[in-house]
N, C-alpha and C positions, 0 to 999 in steps of 0.2 A: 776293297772289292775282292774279297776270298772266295771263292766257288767252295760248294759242295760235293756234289750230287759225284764229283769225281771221286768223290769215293763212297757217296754213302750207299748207292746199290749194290757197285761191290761187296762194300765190309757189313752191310744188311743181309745180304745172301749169303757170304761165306762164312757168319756169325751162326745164322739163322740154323744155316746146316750144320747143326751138332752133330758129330760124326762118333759111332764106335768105331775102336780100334780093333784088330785082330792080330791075330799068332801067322794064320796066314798072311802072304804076300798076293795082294789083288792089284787090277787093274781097272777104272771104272771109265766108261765113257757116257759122258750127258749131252744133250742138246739143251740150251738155256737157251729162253725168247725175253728181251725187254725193249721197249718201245718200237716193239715192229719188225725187229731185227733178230735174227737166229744166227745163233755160235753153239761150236762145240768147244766141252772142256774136259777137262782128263783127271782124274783121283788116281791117287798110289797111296796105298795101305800097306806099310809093316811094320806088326806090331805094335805098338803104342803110337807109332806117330803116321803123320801123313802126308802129301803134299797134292795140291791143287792147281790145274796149270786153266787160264783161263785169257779170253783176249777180249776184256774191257773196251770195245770203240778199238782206237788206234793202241791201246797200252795191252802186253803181252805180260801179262801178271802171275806171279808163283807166292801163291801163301801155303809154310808151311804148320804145320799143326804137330807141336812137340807137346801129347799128355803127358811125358815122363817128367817133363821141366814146368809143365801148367803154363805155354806159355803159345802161343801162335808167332809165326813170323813174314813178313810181306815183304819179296824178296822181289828187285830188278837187277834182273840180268844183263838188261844193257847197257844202267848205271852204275852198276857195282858197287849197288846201297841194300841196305835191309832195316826194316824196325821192327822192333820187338812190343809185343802187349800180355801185358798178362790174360788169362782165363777165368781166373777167380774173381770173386765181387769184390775186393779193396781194390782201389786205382792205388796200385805202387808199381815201382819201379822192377822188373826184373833183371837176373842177371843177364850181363851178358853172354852172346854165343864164345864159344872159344877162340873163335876166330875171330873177335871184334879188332876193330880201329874205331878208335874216339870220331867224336861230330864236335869237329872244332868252331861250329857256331856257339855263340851263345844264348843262355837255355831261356827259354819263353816265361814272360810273367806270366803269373795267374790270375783266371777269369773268374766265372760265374761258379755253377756249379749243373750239372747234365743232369735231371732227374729218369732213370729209367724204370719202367715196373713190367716185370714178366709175370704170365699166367699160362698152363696148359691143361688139355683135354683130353683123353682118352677115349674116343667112343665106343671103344670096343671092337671095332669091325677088324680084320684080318684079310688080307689077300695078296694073293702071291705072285713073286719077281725075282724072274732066274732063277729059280729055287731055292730062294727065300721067303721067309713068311714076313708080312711089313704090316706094322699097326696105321691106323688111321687115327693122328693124332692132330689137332689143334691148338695153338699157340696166340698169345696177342704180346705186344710187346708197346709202352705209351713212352713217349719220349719227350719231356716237358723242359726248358731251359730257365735260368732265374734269370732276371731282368740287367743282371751285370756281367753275364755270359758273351763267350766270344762269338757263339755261333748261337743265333736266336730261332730256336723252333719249338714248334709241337705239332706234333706227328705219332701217329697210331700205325701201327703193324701186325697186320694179321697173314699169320702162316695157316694151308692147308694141308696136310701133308703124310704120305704113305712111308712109315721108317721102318728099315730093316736091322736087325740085331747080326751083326757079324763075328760076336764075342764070346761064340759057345766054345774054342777051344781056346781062346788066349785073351790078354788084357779086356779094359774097357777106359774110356775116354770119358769121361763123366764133368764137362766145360759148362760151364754156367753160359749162354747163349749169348750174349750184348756182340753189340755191335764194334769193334775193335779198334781202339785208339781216336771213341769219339772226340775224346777231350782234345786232339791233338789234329783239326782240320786245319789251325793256323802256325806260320811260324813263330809267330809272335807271342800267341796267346793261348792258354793250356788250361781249359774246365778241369773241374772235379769231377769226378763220374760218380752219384749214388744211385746204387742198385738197389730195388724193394720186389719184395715177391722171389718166388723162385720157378728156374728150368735148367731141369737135370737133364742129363745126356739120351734125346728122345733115340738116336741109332742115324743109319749112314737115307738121307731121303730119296727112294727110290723114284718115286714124284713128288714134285711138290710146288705151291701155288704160292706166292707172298703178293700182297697188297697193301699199299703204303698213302694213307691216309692225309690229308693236313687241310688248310681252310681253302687252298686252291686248287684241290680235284684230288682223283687219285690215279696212283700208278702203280700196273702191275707186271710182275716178270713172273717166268716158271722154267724149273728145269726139271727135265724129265731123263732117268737112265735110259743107254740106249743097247748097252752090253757090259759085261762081267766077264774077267777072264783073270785064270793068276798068273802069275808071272813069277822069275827071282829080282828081285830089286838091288839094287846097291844102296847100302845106309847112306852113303856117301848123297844121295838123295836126298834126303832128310833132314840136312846140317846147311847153315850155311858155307860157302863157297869158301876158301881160303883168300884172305884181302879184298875183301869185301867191306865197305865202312858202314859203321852203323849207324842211325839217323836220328832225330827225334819226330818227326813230321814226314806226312807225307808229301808236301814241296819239296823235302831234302831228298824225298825218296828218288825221286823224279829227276828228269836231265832230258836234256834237246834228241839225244840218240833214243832215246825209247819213243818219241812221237815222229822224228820226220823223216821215217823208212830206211834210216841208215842201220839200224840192226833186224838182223831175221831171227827169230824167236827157234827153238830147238824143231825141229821137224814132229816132235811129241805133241805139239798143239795142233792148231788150225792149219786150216791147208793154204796151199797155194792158192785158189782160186778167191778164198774167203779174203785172204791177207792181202789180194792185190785191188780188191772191190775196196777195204777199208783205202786202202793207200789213195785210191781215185778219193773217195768221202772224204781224207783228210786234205785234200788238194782246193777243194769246194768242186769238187764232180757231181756227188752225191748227197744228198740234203740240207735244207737252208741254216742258215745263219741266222740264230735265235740273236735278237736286239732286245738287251737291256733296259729298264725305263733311265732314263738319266738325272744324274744328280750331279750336287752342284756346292761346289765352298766359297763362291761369288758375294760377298754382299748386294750384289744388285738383283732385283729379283726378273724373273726371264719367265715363260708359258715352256716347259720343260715339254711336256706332249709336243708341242709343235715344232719345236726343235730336234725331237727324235722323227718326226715326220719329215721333215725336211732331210734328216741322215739316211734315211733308208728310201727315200728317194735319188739321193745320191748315190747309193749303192746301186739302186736301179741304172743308173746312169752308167755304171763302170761295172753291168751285168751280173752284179753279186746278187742272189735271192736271198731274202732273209725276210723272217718275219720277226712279230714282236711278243715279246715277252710281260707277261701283266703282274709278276707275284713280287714282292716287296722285300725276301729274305733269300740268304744264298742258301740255305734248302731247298725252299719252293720253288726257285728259280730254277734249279738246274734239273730236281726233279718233273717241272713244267717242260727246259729245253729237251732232255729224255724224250718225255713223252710227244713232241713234236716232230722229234725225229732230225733233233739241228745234232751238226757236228762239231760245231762253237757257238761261244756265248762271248757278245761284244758289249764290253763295258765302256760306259765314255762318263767323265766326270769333269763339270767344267768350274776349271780349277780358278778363273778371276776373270771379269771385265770391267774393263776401263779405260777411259781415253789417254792414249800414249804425250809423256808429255810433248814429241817431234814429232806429233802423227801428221800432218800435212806435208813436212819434210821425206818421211816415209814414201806418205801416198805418193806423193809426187815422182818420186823413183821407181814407183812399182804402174805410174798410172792412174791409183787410185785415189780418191779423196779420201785418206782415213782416218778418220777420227773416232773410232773405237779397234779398241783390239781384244779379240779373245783368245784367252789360253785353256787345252782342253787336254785332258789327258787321255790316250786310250789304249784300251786293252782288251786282246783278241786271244782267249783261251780254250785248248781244247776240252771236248766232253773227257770225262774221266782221268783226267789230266791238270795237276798243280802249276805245271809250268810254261806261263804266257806265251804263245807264238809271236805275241807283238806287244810291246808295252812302253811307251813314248809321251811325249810329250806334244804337241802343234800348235801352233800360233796362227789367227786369220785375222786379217786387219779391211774394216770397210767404212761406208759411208755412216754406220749406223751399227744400234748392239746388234743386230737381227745380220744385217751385214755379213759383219765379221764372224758372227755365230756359222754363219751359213758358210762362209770362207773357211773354217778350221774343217767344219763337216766335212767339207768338200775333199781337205786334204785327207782326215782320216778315212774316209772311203774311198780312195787312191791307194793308201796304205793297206788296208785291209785288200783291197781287188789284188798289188802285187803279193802280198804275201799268202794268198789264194792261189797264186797261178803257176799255171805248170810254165811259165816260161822262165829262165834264169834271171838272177836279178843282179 
């Protein structure tokens, strides 16, 4: 049960946004909207490189953009991790930052292979922003997986988008577009990435529209500039942070302090009022709880719909809202949760039933006549976010499979309400 969508609107947007570089030191501010929701994000340009400060849901995110090194890097601040992806079209290895520390995990087998194909447009039009001149340019981007692939999709991406050329007195950033370290959504498991087609460095997108395609709807986001100003920057910006370790995945990326409010992101991002609205959403204040279809490694077979009817009935029960989730892949799935506007995605997988061999023994201690027992696993993880708020195991023992099915539910919707709630636990 690997999620997506936690990073693929991120690393789809800040891919998408092929930036030029400049001699000058700027300052950029965007409004970005996805699934209903509007944030501000912050660009800093010097030079060849860049950095992008941006608050995914609950995660306060910094990618920074080294053309000098061909290299992007997706930096937490609150975990004190970073990973590194190239910009070029070979999926190889870059170096690392100077400031590396090893990722004493060890390294992921390999999967599938990622088919990606870029194409773009020019249509000539011209109009202008901040005093800049910005083309009106068009982009599609198709993303196809082979059948022994870690992360199963295909999915079409289409950008609309007004770019501006900031490179008339210094460098230029010239990053082939793809989406950044698809190969690497699992810890475990590492695609190939092939690129076909090309997209040269269209400039920094003044506006721009992206829409993301696949067999279960679509989803769209846009960010628009909202100001331009220079500033002197510090390179010290730019690099990563001194002791900092570096990752291979973005679960390493990730840590408990970047999702449950215990770190405050630099003042250079989102505001107060924005950052404490998330905090409420990440509590379950503010939007439902997208329910997974459930699955199952049981030999016995079960009416799975009706067992997740029964779970979110029991949420009701213990006032958690949530709706359900219809799409089959952790792509579609989290680009579905997005678009409904959940601020987690509950996976539950029921891991065996069967009658216990002391199960009347049991029952009898508990009350119950039970002679079946289920074992269910579950896991409650945020949007945009590798790293499970809740991930467990429970056991429910009843008269019958349905029973005990409905006894684990029960507990894992208890589980899920306290770990929801603003009270102490």
């Amino acid at each position: 049960m690997q999620p997506l969508f936690s990073r693929l609107a991120g690393t789809v947007a800040i891919s998408l946004f092929a930036l030029a570089a400049s001699a000058a030191d700027l300052k950029i501010t965007t409004q970005n909207t996805m699934a209903g929701n509007t944030t501000q994000g912050t660009t800093y340009i010097k030079g060849s490189r860049q950095r992008t400060e941006t608050q995914m849901g609950p995660v306060h995110q910094v990618v920074i953009t080294q053309c000098d090194r061909r290299q992007t890097i997706t930096v937490s601040d609150a975990c004190r991790t970073y990973l590194v992806a190239p910009m070029d079209e070979a999926e190889t290895t870059p170096p690392p930052s100077r400031n590396a520390q090893p990722d004493p995990r060890p390294q992921p087998r390999l999967g599938g292979t990622l088919t990606i194909n870029n194409s773009t447009s020019n249509t000539g039009e011209t109009r202008p922003f901040f005093g800049y001149t910005a083309r009106h340019i068009k982009s599609t981007m198709t993303m196809t997986s082979s059948p022994d692939a870690c992360n199963q999709t295909n999915m079409k991406i289409e950008s609309d988008g007004w770019y501006a050329d900031f490179s008339a007195t210094g460098a230029t950033c010239s990053a082939s577009a793809r989406p950044s370290n698809m190969g690497r959504m699992r810890p475990d498991c590492q695609d190939r990435i092939r690129q076909t087609g090309s997209m040269r460095s269209l400039g920094y997108p003044m506006k721009l529209t992206t829409t993301m395609q696949s067999e279960n709807g679509t989803f769209t986001m846009t960010q628009e500039t909202t100001e331009i100003s220079k500033a002197t920057l510090d390179p010290a910006l730019f690099d990563v942070p001194a002791g900092y370790r570096q990752v291979n995945d973005y679960q390493g990326l990730m840590c408990r302090a970047a999702t449950d409010g215990s770190y405050n992101p630099p003042p250079t991002s989102t505001g107060t009022n924005q950052d404490d609205e998330m905090r409420r959403g990440r509590r379950g204040g503010r939007g439902p709880l997208c329910v997974a279809p459930i699955t199952s490694q049981a030999a016995t077979s079960f009416d799975h719909e009706a067992w997740r009817d029964t779970l979110i009935s029991e949420l009701q029960r213990v006032r958690v809202e949530s709706v359900r989730l219809e799409s089959n892949n952790q792509f579609d799935l989290r680009a579905e949760a997005a678009e409904k506007g959940c601020r987690y995605v509950l996976y539950t997988d029921v891991m065996d039933l069967k009658q216990p061999s002391h199960g009347r023994r049991y029952g009898n201690a508990a009350g119950v006549n039970a002679n079946y027992q289920s074992t269910v696993h579950e896991q409650l993880e945020p949007m945009d976010d590798f790293v499970p708020r809740l991930d467990k195991t429970v056991t429910g023992l009843g008269a019958n499979m349905n029973d005990g099915g409905q006894n684990a539910l029960r507990i894992e919707a208890q589980d899920v309400a306290a770990e929801l709630s603003d009270r102490p636990r």
